[in-house]
N, C-alpha and C positions, 0 to 999 in steps of 0.2 A: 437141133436142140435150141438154138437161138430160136427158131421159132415158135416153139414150144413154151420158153418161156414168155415169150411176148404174147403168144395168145392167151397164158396162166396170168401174166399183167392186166390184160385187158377185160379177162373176166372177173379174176378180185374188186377191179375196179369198178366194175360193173355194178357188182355183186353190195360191193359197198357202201355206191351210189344207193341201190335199192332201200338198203337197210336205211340207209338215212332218209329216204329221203319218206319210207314210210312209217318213222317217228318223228317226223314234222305233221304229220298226217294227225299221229294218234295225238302229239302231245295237245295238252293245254295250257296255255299262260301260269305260270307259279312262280314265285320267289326261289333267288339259289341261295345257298348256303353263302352269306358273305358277298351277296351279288345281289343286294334287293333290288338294284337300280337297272339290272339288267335282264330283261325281259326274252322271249323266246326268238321276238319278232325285229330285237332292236342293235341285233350284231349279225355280222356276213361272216357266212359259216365255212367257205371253202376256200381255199389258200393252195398256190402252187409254190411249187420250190425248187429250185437249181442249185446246182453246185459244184464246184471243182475241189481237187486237193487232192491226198497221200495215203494209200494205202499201201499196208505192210504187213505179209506174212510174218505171222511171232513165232509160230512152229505149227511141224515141224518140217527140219531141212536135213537132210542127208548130206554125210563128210564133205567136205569142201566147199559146199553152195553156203550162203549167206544173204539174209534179207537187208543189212545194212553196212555201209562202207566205214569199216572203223577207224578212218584217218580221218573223218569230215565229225568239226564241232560235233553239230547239231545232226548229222544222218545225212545221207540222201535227200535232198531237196529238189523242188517241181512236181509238175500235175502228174498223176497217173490212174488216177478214180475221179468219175466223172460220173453225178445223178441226178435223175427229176422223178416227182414225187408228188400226189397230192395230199390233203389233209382235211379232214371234215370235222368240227368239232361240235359231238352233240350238244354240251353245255359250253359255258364258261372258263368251265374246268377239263373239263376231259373231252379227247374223242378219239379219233382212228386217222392212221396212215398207213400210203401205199405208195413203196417207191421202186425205182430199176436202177441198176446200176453196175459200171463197168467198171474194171480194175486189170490193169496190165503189170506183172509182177513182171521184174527182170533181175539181172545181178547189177549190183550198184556201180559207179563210174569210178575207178580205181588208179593211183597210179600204176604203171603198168612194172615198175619196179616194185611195188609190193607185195612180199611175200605172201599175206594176208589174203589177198582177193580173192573173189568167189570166183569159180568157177561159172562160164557163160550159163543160161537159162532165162526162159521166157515163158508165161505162164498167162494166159488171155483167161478171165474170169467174170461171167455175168450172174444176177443174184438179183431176187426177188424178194421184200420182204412186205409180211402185214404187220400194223405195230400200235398198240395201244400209245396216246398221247395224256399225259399232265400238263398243263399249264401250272408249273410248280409256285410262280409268281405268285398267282390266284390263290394257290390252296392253302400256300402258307399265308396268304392276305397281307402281302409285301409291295404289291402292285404300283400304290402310290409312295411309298419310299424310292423304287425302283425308277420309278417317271419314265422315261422311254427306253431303257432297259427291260429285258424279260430273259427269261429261259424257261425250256420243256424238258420233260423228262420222257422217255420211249423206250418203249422194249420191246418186241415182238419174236414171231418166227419169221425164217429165211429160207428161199433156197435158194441156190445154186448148183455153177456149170463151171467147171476147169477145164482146161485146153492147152496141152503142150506146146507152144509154136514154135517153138526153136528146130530144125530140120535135122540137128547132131545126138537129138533127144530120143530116145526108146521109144517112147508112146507120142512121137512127134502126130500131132490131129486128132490127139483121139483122148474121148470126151470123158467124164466122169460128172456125174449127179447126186448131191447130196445135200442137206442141209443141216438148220441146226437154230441157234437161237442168238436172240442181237439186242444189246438195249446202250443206250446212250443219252448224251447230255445235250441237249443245243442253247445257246443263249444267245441271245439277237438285240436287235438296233434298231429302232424305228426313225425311218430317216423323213417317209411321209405317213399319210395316212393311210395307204394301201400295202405300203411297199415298208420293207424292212432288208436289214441285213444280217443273213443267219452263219454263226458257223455251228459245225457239228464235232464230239467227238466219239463213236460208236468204236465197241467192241465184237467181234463175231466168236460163236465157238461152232464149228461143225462136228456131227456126231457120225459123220461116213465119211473118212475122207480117207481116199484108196493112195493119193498122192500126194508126196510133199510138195511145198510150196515151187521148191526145184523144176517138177514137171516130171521125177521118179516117182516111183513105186516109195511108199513110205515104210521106216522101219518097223518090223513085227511089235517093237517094243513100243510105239506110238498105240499101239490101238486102238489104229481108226481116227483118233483125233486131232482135231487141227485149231487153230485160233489166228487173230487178225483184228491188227487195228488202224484205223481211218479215223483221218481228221481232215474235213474240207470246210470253204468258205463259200458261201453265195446268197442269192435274193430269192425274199416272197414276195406274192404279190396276194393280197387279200380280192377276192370279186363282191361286188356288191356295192350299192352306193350307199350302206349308212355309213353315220361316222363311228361306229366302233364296229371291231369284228373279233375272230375268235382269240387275238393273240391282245391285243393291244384295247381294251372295254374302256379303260379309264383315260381316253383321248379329251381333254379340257376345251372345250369349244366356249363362247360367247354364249348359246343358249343353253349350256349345261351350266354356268357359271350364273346367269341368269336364274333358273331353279334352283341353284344352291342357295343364291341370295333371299329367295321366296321361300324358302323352306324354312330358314333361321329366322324371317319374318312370324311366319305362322308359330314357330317354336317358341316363339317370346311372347306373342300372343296367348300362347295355348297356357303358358307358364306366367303370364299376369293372372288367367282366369284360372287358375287353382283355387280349389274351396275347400281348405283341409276341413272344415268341423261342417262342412257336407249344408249349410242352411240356406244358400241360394245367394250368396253374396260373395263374390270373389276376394279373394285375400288384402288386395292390394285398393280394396274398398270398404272392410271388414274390421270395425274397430274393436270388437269381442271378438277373437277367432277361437274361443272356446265355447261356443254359445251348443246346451243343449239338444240333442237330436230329436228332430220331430217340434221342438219347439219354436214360435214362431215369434220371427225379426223384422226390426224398421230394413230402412234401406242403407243401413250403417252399421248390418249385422249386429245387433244387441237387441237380446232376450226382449219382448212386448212387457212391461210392468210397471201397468196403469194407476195401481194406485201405492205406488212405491213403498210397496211391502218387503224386496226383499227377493218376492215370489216371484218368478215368471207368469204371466195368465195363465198360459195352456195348461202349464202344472197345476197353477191353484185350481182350473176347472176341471183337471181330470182328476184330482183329489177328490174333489165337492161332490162331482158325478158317478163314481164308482167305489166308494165304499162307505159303507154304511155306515162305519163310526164316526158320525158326524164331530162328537167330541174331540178324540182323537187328532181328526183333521185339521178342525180351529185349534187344538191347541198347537200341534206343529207350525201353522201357518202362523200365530200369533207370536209364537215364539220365533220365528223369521225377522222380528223387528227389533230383537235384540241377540239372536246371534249372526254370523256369517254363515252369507249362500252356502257354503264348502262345508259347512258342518251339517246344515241341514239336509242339505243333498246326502250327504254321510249318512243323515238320520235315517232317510229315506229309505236307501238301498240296505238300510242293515237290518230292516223292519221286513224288506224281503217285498218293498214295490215295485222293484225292477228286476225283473228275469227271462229267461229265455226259455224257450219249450221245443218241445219236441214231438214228432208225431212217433206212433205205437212201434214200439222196435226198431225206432231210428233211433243212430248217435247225431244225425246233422240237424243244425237246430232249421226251425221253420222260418220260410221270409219274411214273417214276421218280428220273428227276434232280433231283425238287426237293431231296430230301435234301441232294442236293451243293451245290448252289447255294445251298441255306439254310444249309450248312457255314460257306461262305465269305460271305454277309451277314454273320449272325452273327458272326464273324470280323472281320470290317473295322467292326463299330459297336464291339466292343470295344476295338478299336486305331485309334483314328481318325486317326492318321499314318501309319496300313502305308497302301500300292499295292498292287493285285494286274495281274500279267500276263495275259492271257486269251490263252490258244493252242491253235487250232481246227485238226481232224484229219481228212481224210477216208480208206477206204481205197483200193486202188489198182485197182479195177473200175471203166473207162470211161477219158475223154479226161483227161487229167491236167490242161490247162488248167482244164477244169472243176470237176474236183475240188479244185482250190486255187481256187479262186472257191467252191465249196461249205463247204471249210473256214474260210475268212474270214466266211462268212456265220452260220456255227454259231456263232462268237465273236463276232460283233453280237448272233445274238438274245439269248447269255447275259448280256453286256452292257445290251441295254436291258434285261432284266428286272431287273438288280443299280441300272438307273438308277430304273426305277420303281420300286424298295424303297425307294428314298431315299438309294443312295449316289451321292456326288457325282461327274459323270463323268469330271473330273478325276485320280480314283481310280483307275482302269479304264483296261488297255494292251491292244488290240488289237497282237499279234504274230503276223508269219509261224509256221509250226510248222517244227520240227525239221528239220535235214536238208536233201539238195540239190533236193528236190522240194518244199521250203516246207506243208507240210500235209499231205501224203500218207505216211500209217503202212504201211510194205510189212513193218513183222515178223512180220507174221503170217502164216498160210499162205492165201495169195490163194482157193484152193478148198474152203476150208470160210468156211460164211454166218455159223457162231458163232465161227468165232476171227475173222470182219473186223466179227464187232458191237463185240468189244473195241476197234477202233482208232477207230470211228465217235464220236468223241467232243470234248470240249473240257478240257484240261487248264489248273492256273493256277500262278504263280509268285510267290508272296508277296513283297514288296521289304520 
């Protein structure tokens, strides 16, 4: 049976080897969850383990036998479980283990005047387990609090072989197979960068176990069940020459320290050249950082306005050039010379020059509307006591129900995007649109597709 399981050893591991080593194959480079810095290619993935320490039948034992000496503090002390084991880990986080391991049960060291003592027994036990691996350090993203500390978490299946040894024994040599399920706690010590120092504390439960721990026939009223717990100490060693591997990612080297450094460089960098109001001038060179969208600035971010009306150019000439009320126009602009920008701007948008559109049976406005919409951001961070009204249009092709459910929609999404800018939605009035049909624009000529683009839109009402 020893043989047996060592050939079952060597094929799991075999088997193991395979699975890993052909999803190194498939994988591709990607980001881990909480591990952006560590890549597929940049940690050694397999680790061997050794180990000694204590393993102890919990139940069950038949009348007189006992797994520990109740005169001693702390139990029966010294080695009697003894394993090696390897460990592959596909991520960061997680991966697979395969260990062997031997355990010699006997009756504990007793005074010989003690009435208490177990009766002699000897119990030779090897045990194979497969066992899914956490890197709990990682998952819970504790890593760098923990610094050369760690611990995993394991579980898996087992099996095993018991073996009577004692020659006073019933079933003295003779074998029983069974297995069952095992999961435990390891937490370790990195003393270099390959090598650490692990202990374990694992629990067993078998679901066939013919014998007590004794090396008897177990009583009827066990059924079958047995449990066992093991706590050993010893070393890993990681293979591979990078400097991180599956256990230990967050190893502080000179040129990780070095990119860290670089990186907060470029992050201060990236964070002077912020351009909140979007006009091509970074903030921290930007003496209007409210300046109009689409509208165009010196090198000192402030609105172009040449003949110091008030107006911005591009404004004044996109007035001048697209619509026809020439009156109108000049009087707005004239009147720029004796009220404030912020009122006029107000005038503008409440007149319905600035809006956002939509294409046919869409609620998401077109790439074109960011202008508009970045009109009135912009807008509302200058004046952070105005409200704005949102009032959504659709035209009058199809079920009218409909289309005031579609224009109500086109005023949410302009809505959440003014909320994900940052304004508060407090700010923000969804209102029916105009008229007895609530959202439905019919001044246009219903049969033509470019006079009903004009009403597919969302207008706003400054307060």
């Amino acid at each position: 049976m020893k043989k047996s399981l060592l050939l079952l050893s060597i094929s799991l591991l075999a088997i193991t080897t395979t699975i890993a080593q052909n999803k190194v194959k498939k994988e591709t480079p990607k980001k881990e969850t909480n591990d952006a810095t560590i890549k597929s290619n940049t940690f050694n993935r397999w680790t061997v383990e050794v180990s000694a320490g204590r393993s102890k039948g919990i139940k069950p034992y038949n009348d007189g036998y006992f797994g520990s000496n109740s005169n001693d503090y702390l139990g029966t002390l010294g080695f009697n479980s003894y394993s090696a084991g390897v460990r592959y880990m596909f991520s960061p986080k997680f991966g697979l283990k395969l260990d062997f391991s031997s355990d010699l049960l006997k009756n504990p060291v007793s005074d010989p005047s003690d009435d208490n003592k177990s009766l002699p027994f000897k119990t030779q036990q090897y045990r194979v387990s497969i066992q899914g691996v956490v890197n709990a350090a990682r998952l819970f993203d504790i890593e760098n609090e923990l610094g050369r500390f760690n611990f995993l978490v394991h579980g898996g299946l087992h099996l095993s072989q018991r073996t009577p040894k004692l020659e006073t024994l019933p079933k003295y040599n003779s074998t029983e197979d069974d297995g069952g399920i095992v999961f435990g706690l390891s937490p370790e010590f990195r003393v270099f960068k390959n090598f650490s120092i692990i202990a374990d504390y694992s629990v067993l439960y078998n679901f066939r176990q013919n014998y007590a721990w004794d090396g008897n026939y177990s009583a009827t009223e066990n059924n079958l069940y047995g449990q066992m717990a093991s706590a050993t100490i010893g070393l890993t060693y990681s293979f591979g020459e990078n400097k991180m591997h599956g256990d230990w990612a967050n190893i502080v080297t000179k040129e990780m320290l070095a990119v860290e450094a670089l990186d907060k460089k470029v992050g201060d960098i990236e964070k002077l050249m912020d351009d909140s109001d979007k006009d091509g001038v970074p903030d921290y060179l930007d003496v209007e950082n409210n300046s109009i969208a689409g509208v165009a600035v010196d090198t000192k971010g402030r609105m172009v306005d040449t003949n110091k009306n008030g107006v911005p150019d591009e404004l004044e000439k996109y007035l001048a050039n697209n619509y026809s009320d020439k009156t109108e126009t000049n009087t707005i602009l004239e009147g720029a010379k004796s009220e404030s920008k912020s009122e006029l701007i107000k005038d503008l948008v409440n007149k319905g020059y600035v809006a956002a559109y939509f294409e046919f049976n869409a609620s998401k406005p077109t790439d074109m509307s960011s202008d508009g919409i970045g009109f009135i951001l912009t807008y509302l961070r200058s004046n952070p006591t105005s409200t704005v009204d949102i009032i959504g249009y659709a035209d009058e092709i199809g079920n009218s129900d409909y289309n005031i459910k579609l224009a109500n929609k086109r005023s949410k999404a302009v809505k959440d995007i003014l909320i994900k800018s940052g304004v508060n939605p407090y700010r923000l009035n969804i209102i029916p649109g105009a008229g007895t049909d609530r959202g439905i624009d019919k001044s246009v000529d219903a049969k033509s597709p470019e006079a009903r683009r004009l009403v597919r839109k969302v207008v706003f009402q400054i307060k």
